[in-house]
DRENDOPA-234832 format. One record per atom (N, C-alpha, C, CB): x, y, z; atom name; residue number from 1; residue in three letters. Coordinates in steps of 0.2 Angstrom, whole numbers. Glycine has a CB too. Layout:
<rs>
(r (X,Y,Z),'CA',NUM,'ALA')
...
</rs>
This chain:
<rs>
(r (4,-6,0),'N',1,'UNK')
(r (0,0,0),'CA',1,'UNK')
(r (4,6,0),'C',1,'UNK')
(r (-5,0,6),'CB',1,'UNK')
(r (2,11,-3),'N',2,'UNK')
(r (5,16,-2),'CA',2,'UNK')
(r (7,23,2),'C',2,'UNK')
(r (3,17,-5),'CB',2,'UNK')
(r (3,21,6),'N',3,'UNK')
(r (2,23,15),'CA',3,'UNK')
(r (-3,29,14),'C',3,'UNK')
(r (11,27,18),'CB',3,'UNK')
(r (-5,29,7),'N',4,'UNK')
(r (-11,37,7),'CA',4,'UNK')
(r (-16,35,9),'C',4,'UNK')
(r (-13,40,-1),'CB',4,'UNK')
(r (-18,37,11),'N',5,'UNK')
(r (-25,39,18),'CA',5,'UNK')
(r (-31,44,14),'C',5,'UNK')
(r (-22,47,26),'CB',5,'UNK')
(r (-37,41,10),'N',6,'UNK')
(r (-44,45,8),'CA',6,'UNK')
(r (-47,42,12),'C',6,'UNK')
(r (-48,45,1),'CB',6,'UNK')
(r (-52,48,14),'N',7,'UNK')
(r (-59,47,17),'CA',7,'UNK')
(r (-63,48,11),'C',7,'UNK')
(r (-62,53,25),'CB',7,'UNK')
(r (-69,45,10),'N',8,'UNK')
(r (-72,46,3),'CA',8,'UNK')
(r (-81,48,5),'C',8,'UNK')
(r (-71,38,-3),'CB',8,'UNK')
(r (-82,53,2),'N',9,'UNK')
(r (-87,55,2),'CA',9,'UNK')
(r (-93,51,-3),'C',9,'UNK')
(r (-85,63,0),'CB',9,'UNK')
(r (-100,53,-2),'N',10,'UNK')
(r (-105,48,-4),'CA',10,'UNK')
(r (-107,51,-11),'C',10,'UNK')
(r (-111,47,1),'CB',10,'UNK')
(r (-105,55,-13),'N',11,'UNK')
(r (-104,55,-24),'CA',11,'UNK')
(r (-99,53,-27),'C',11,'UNK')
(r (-103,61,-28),'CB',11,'UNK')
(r (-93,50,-22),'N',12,'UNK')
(r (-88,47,-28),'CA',12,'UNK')
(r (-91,42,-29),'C',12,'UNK')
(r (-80,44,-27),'CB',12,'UNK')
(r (-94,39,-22),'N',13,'UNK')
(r (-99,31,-23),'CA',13,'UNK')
(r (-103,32,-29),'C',13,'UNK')
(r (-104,29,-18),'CB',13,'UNK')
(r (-110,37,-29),'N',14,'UNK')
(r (-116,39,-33),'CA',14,'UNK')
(r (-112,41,-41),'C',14,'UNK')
(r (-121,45,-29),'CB',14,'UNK')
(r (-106,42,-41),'N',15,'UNK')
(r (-103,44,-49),'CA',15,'UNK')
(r (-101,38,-51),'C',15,'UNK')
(r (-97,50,-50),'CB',15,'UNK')
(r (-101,30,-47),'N',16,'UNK')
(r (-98,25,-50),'CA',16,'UNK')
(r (-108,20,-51),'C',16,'UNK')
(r (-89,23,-44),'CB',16,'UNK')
(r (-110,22,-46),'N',17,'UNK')
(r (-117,19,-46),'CA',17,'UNK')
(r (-122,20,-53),'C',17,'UNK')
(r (-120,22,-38),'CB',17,'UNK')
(r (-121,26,-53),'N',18,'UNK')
(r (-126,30,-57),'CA',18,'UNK')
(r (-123,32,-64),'C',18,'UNK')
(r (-128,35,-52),'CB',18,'UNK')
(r (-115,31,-64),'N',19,'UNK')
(r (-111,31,-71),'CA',19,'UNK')
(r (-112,40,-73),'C',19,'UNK')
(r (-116,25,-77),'CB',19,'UNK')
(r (-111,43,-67),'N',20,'UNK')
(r (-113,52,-68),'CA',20,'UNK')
(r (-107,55,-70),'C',20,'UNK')
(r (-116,56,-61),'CB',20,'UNK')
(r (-107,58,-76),'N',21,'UNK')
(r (-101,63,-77),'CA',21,'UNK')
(r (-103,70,-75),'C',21,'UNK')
(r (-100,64,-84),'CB',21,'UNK')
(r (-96,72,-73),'N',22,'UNK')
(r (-91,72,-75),'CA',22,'UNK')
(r (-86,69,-75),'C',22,'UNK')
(r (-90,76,-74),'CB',22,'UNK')
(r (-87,64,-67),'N',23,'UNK')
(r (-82,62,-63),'CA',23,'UNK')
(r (-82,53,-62),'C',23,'UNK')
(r (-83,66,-57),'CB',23,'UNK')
(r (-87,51,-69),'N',24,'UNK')
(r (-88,44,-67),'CA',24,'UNK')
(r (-80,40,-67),'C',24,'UNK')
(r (-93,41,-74),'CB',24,'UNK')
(r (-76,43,-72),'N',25,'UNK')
(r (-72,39,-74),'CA',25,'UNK')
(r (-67,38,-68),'C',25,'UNK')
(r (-68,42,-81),'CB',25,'UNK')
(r (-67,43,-65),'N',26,'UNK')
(r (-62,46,-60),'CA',26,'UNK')
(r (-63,44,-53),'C',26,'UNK')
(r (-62,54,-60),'CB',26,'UNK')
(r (-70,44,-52),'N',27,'UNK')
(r (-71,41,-47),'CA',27,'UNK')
(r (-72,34,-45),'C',27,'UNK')
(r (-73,43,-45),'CB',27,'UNK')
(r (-72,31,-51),'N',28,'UNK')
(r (-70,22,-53),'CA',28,'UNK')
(r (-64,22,-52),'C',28,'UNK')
(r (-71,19,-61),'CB',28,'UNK')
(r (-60,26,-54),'N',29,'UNK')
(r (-51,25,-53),'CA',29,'UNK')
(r (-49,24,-46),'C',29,'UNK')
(r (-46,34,-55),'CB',29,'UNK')
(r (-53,28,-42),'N',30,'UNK')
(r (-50,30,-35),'CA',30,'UNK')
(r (-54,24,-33),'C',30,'UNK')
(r (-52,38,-30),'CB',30,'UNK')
(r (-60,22,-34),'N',31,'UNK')
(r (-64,16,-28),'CA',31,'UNK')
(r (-57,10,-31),'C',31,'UNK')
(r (-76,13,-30),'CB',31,'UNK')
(r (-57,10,-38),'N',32,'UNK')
(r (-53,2,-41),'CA',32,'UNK')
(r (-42,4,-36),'C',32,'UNK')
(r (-52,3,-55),'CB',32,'UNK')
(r (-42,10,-35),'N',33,'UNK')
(r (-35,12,-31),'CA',33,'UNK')
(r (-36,8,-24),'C',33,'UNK')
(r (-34,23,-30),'CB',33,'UNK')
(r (-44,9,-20),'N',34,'UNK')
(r (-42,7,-14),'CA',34,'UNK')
(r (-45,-2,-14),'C',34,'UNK')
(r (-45,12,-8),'CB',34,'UNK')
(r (-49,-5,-20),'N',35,'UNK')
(r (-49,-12,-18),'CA',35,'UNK')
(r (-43,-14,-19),'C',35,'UNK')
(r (-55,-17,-21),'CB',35,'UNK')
(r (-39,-13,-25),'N',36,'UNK')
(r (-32,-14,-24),'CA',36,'UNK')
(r (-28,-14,-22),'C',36,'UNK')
(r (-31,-13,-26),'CB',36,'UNK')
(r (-27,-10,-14),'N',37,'UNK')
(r (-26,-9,-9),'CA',37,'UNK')
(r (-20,-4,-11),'C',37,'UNK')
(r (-24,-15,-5),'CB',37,'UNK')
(r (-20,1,-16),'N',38,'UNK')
(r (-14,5,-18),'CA',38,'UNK')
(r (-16,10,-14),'C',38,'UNK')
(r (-13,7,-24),'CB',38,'UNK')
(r (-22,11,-11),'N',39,'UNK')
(r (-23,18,-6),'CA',39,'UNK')
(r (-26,14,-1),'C',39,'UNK')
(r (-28,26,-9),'CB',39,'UNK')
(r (-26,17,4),'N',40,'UNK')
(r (-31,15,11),'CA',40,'UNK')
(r (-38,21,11),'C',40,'UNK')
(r (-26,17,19),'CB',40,'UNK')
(r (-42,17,11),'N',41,'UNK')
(r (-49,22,12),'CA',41,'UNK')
(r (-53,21,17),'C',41,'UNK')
(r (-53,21,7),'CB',41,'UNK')
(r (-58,25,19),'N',42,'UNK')
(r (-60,26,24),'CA',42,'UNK')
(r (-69,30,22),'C',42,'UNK')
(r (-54,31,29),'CB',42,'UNK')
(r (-75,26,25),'N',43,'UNK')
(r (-80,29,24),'CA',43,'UNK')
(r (-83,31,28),'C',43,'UNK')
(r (-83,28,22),'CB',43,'UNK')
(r (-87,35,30),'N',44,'UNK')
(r (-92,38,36),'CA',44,'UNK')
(r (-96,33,36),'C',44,'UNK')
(r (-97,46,34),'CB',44,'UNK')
(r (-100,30,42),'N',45,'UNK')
(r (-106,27,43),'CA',45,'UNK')
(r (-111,30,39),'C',45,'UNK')
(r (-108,27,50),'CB',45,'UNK')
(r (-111,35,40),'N',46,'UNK')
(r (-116,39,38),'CA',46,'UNK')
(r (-117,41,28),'C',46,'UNK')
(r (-113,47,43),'CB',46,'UNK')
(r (-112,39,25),'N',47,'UNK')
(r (-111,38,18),'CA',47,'UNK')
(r (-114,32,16),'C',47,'UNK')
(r (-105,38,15),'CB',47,'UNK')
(r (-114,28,20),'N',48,'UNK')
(r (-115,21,18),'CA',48,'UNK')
(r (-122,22,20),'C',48,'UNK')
(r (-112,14,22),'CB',48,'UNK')
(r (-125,26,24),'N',49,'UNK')
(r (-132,25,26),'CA',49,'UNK')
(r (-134,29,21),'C',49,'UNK')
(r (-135,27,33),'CB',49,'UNK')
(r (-131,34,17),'N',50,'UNK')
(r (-135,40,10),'CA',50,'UNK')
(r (-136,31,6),'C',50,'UNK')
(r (-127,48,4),'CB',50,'UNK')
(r (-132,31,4),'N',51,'UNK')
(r (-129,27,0),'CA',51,'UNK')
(r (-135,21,-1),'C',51,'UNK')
(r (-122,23,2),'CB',51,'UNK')
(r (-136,19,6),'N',52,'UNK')
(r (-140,13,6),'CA',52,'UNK')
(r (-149,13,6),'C',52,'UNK')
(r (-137,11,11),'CB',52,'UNK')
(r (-148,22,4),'N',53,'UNK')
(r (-157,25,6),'CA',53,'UNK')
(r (-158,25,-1),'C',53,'UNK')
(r (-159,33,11),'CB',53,'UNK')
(r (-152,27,-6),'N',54,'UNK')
(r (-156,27,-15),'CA',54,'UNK')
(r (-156,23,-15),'C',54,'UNK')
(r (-153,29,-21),'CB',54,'UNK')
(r (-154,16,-13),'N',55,'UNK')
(r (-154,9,-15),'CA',55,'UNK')
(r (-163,9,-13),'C',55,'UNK')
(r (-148,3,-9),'CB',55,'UNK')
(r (-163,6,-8),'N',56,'UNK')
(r (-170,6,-5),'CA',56,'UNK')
(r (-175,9,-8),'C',56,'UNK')
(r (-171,8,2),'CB',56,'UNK')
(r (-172,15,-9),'N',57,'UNK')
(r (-180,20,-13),'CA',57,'UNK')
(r (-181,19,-18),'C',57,'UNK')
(r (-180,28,-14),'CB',57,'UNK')
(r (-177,16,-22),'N',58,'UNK')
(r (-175,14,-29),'CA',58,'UNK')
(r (-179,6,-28),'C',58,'UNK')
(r (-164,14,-31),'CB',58,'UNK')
(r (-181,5,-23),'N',59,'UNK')
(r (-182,-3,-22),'CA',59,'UNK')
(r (-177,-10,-28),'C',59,'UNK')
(r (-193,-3,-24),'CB',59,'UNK')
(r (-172,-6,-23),'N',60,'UNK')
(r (-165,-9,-26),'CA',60,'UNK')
(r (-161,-14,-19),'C',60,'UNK')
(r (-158,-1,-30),'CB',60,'UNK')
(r (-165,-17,-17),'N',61,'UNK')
(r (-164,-21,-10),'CA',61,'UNK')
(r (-156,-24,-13),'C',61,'UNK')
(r (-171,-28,-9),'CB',61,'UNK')
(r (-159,-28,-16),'N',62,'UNK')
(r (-152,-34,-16),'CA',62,'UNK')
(r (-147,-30,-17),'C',62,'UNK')
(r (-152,-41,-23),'CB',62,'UNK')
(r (-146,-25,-24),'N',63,'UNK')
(r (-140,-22,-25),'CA',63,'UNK')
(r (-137,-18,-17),'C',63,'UNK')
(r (-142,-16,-32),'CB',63,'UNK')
(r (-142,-17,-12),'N',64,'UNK')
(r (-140,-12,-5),'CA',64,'UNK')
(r (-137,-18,-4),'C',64,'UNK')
(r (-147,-9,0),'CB',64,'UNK')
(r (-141,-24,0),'N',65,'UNK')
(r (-139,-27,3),'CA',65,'UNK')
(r (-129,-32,-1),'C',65,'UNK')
(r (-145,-30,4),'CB',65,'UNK')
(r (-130,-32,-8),'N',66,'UNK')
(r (-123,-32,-11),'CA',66,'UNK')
(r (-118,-26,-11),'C',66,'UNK')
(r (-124,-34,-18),'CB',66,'UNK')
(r (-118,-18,-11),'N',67,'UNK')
(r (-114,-15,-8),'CA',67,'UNK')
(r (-114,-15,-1),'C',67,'UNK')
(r (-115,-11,-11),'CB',67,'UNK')
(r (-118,-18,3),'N',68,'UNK')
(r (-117,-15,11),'CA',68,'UNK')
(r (-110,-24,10),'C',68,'UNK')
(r (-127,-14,19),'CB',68,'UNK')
(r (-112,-27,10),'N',69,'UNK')
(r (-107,-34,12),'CA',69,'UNK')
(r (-99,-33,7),'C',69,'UNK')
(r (-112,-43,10),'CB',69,'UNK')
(r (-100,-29,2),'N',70,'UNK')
(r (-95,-28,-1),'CA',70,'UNK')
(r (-91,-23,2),'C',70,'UNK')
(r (-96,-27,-7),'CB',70,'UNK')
(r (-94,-18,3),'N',71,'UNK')
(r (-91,-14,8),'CA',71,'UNK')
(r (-87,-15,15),'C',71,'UNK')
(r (-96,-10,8),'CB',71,'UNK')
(r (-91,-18,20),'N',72,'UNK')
(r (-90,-21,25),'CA',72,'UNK')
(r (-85,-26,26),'C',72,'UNK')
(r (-95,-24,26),'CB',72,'UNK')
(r (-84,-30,19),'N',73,'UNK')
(r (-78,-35,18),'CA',73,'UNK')
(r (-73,-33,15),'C',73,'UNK')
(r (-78,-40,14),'CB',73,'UNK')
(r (-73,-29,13),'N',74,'UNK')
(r (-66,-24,8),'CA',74,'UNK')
(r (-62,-22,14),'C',74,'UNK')
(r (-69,-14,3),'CB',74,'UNK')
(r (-56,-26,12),'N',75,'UNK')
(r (-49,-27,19),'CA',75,'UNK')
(r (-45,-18,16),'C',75,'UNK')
(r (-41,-38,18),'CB',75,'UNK')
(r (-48,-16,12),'N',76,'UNK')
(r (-44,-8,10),'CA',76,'UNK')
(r (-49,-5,14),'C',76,'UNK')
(r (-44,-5,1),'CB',76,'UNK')
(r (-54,-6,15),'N',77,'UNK')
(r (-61,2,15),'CA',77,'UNK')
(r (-62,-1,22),'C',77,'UNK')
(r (-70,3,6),'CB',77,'UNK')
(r (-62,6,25),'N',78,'UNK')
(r (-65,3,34),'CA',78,'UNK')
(r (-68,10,35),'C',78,'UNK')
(r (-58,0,41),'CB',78,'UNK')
(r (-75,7,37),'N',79,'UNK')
(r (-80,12,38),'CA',79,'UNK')
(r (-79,13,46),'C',79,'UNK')
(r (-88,8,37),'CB',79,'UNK')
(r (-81,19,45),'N',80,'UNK')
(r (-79,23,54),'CA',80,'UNK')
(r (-85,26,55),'C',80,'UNK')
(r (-73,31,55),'CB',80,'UNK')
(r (-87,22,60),'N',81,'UNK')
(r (-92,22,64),'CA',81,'UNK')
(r (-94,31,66),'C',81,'UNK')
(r (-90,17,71),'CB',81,'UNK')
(r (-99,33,70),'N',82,'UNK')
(r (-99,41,70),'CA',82,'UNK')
(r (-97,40,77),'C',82,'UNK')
(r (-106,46,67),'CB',82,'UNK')
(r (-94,40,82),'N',83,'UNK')
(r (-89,42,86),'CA',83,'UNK')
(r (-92,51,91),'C',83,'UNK')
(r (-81,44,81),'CB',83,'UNK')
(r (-91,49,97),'N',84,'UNK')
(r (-90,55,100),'CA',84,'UNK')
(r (-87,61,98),'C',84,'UNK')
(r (-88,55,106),'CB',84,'UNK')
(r (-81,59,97),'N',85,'UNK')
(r (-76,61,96),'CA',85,'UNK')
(r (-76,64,88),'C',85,'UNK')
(r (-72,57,98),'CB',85,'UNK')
(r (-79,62,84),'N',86,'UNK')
(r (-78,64,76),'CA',86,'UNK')
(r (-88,69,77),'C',86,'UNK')
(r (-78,53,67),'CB',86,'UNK')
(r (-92,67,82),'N',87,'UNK')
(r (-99,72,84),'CA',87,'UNK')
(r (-96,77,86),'C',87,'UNK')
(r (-105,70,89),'CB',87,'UNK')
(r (-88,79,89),'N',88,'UNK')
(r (-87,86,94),'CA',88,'UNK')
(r (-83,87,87),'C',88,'UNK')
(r (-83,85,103),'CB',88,'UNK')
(r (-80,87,84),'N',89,'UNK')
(r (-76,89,78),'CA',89,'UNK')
(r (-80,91,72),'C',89,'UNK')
(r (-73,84,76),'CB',89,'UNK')
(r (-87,88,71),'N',90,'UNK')
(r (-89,92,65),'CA',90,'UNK')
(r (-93,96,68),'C',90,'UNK')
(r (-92,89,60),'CB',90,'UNK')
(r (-96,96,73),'N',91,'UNK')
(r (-100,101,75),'CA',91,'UNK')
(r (-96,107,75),'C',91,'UNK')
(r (-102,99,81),'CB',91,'UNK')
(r (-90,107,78),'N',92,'UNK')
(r (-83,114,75),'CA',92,'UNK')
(r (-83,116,70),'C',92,'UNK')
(r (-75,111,75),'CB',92,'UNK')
(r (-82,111,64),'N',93,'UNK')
(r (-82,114,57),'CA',93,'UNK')
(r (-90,115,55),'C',93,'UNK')
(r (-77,109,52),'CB',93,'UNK')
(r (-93,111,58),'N',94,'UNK')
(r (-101,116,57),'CA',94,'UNK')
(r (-100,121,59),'C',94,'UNK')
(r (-108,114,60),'CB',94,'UNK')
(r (-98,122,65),'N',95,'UNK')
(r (-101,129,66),'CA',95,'UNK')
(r (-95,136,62),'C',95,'UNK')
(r (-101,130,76),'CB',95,'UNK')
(r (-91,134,61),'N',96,'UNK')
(r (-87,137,57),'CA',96,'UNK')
(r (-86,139,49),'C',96,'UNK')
(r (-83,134,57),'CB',96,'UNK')
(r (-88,132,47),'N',97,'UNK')
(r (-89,134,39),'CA',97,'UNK')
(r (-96,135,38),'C',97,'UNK')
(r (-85,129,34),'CB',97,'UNK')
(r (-102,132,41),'N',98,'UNK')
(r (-108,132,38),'CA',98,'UNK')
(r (-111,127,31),'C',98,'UNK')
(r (-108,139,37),'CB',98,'UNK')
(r (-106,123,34),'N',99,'UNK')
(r (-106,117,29),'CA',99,'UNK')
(r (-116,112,33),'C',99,'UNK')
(r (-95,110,30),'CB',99,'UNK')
(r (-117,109,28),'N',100,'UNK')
(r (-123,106,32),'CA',100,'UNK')
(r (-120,98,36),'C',100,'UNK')
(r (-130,105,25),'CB',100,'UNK')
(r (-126,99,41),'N',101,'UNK')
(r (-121,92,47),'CA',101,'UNK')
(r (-118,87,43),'C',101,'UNK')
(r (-126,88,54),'CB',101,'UNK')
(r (-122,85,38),'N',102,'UNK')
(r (-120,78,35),'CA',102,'UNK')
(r (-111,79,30),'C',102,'UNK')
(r (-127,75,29),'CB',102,'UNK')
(r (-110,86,28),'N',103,'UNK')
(r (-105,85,26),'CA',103,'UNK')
(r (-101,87,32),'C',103,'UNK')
(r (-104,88,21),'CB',103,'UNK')
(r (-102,89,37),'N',104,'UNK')
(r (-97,91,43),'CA',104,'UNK')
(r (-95,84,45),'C',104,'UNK')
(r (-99,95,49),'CB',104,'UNK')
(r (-99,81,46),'N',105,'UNK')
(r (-98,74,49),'CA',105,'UNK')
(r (-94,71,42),'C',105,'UNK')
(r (-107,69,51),'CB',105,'UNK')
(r (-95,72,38),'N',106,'UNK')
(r (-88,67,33),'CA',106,'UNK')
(r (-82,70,33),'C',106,'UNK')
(r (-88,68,24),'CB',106,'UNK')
(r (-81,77,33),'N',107,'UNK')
(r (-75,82,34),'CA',107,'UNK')
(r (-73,80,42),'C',107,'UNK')
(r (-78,92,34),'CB',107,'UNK')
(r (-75,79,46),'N',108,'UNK')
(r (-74,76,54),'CA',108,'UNK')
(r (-71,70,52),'C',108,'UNK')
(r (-81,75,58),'CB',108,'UNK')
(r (-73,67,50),'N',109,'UNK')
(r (-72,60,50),'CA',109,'UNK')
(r (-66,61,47),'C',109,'UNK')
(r (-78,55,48),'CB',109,'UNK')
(r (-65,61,41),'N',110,'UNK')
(r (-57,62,40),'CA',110,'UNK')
(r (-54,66,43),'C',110,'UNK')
(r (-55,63,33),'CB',110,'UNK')
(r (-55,69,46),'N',111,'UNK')
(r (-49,74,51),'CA',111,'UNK')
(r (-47,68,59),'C',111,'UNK')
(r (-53,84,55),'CB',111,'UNK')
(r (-52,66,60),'N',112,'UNK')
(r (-52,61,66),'CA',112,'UNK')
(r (-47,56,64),'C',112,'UNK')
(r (-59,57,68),'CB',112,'UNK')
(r (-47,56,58),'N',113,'UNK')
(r (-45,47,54),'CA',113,'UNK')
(r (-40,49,52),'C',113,'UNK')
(r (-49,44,46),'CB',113,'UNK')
(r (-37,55,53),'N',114,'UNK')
(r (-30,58,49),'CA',114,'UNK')
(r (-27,58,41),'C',114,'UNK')
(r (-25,56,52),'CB',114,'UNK')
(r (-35,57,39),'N',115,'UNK')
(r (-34,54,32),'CA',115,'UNK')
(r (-29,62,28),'C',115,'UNK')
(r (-43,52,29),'CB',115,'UNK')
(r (-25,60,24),'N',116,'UNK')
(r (-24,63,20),'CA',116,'UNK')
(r (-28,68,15),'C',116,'UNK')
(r (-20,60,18),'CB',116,'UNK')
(r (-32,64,13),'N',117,'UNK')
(r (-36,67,10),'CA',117,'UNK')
(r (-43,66,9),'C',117,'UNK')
(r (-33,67,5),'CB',117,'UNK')
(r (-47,72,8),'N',118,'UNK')
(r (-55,70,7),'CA',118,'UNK')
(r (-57,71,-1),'C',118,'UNK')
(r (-60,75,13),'CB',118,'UNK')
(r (-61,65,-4),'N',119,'UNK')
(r (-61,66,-8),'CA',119,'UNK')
(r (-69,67,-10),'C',119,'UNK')
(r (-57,62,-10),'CB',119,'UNK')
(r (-70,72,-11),'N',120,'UNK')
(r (-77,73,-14),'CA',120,'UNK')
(r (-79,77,-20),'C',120,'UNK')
(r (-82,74,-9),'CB',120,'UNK')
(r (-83,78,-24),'N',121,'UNK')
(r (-86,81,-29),'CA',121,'UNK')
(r (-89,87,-30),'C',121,'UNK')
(r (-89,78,-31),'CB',121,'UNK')
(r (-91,89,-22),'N',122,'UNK')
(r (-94,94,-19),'CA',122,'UNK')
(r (-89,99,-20),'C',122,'UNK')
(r (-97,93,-13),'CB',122,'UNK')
(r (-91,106,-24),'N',123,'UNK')
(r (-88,111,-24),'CA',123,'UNK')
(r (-88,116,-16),'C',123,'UNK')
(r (-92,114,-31),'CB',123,'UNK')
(r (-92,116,-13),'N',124,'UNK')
(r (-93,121,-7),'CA',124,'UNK')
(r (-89,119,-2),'C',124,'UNK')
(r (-101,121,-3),'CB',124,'UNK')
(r (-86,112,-2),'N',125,'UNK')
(r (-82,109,5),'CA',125,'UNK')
(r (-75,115,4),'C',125,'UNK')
(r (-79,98,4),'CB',125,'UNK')
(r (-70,117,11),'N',126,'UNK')
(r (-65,122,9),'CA',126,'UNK')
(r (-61,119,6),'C',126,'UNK')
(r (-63,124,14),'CB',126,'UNK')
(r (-54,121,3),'N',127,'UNK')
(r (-49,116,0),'CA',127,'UNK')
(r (-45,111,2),'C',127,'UNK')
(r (-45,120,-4),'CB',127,'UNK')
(r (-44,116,11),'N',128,'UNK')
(r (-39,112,14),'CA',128,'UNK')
(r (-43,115,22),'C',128,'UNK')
(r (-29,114,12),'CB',128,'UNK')
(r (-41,110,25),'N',129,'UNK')
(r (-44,110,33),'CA',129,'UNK')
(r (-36,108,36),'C',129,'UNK')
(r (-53,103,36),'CB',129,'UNK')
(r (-31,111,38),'N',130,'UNK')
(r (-26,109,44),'CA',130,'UNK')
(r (-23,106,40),'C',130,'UNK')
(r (-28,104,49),'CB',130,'UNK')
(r (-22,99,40),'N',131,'UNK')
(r (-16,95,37),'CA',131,'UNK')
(r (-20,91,29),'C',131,'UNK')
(r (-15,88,45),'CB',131,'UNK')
(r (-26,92,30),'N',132,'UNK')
(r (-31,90,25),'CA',132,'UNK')
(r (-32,93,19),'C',132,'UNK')
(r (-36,90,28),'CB',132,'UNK')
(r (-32,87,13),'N',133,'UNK')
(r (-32,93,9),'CA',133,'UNK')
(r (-36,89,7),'C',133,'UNK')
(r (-27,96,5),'CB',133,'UNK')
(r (-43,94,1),'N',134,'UNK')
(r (-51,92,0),'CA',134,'UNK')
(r (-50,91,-10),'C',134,'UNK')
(r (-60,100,3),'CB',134,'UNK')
(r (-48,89,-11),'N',135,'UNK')
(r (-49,86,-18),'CA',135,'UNK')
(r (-55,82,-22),'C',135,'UNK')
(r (-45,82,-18),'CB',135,'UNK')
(r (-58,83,-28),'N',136,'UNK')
(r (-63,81,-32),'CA',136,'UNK')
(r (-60,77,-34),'C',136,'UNK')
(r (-67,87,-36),'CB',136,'UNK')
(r (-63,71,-38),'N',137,'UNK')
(r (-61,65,-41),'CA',137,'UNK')
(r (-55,63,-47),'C',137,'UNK')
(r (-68,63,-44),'CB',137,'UNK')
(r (-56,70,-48),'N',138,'UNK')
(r (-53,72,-58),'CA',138,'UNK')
(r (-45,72,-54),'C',138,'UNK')
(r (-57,84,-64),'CB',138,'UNK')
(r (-45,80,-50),'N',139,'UNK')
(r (-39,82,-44),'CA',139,'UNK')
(r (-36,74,-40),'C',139,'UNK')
(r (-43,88,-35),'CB',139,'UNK')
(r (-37,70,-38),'N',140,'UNK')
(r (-37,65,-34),'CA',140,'UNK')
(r (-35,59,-40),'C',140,'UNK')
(r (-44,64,-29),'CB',140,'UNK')
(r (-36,59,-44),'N',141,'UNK')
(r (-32,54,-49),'CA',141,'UNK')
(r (-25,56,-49),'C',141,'UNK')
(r (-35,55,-58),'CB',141,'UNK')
(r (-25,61,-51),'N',142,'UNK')
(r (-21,66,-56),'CA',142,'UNK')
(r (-15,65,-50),'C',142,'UNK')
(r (-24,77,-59),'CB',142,'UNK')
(r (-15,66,-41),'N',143,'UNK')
(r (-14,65,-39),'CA',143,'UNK')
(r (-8,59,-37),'C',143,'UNK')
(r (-19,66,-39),'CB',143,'UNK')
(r (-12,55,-37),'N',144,'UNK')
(r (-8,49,-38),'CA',144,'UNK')
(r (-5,47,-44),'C',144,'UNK')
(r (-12,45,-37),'CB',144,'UNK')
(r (-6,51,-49),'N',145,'UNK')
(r (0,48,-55),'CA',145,'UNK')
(r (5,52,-55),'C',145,'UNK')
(r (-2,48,-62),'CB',145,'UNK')
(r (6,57,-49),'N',146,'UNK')
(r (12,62,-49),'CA',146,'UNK')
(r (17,57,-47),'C',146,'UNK')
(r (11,68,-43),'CB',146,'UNK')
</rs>
């Protein structure tokens, strides 16, 4: 492994689920970087639960229940639970940036996780929080072929 640390937000997922450009291609790159174990990844509880509510509303049972056991079993990707401790950290960068709680709780959760980097698609998240830098799917390839 590479020693590189993403927390991954719940549209790299939905741009590889739903085949959505701009960033389909790219965020296929990064999910195929960590089953490969070339990056370590890291997901919110709370992504899996978005994740797992289009499934359902979509009355796409089986496919939910095939990404919740694929996910769960992936020895690269380890879901982080939401924590005291990642609830007293985004609540900071809620009240700071004015981001909405579900993306503070992702932003949290990689800063708890010391992930190097957060990767999501969302334009509003800041660029860099501390040690953290917020990269989009396209950025986060390019990235890793440096």
């Amino acid at each position: 492994m590479s020693g590189i640390k993403i927390c991954i937000d719940t549209n790299v997922f939905l741009n590889v689920i739903n085949r959505e450009d701009p960033f389909h291609s790219y965020s296929r790159k990064i999910l195929s970087a960590v089953d490969d174990g070339k990056i370590e990844g890291a997901v919110p509880t709370l992504v899996i639960a978005e994740i797992l509510t289009g499934y359902f509303a979509n009355k796409r049972d089986t496919e939910a229940e095939e990404f919740l056991s694929t996910s769960s079993t992936n020895k690269n990707l380890k879901i982080v639970p939401l924590s005291t401790e990642i609830a007293l950290i985004s609540s900071k960068i809620r009240a700071s940036t004015g981001l909405r709680l579900p993306d503070a709780v992702v932003l949290g959760t990689a800063v708890q996780w010391h992930a190097d980097f957060l990767v999501t698609n969302d334009e509003h998240f800041p660029k860099v929080l501390g040690n953290l830098k917020i990269l989009d799917s396209r950025r986060m390839v390019a990235n890793l072929n440096d």
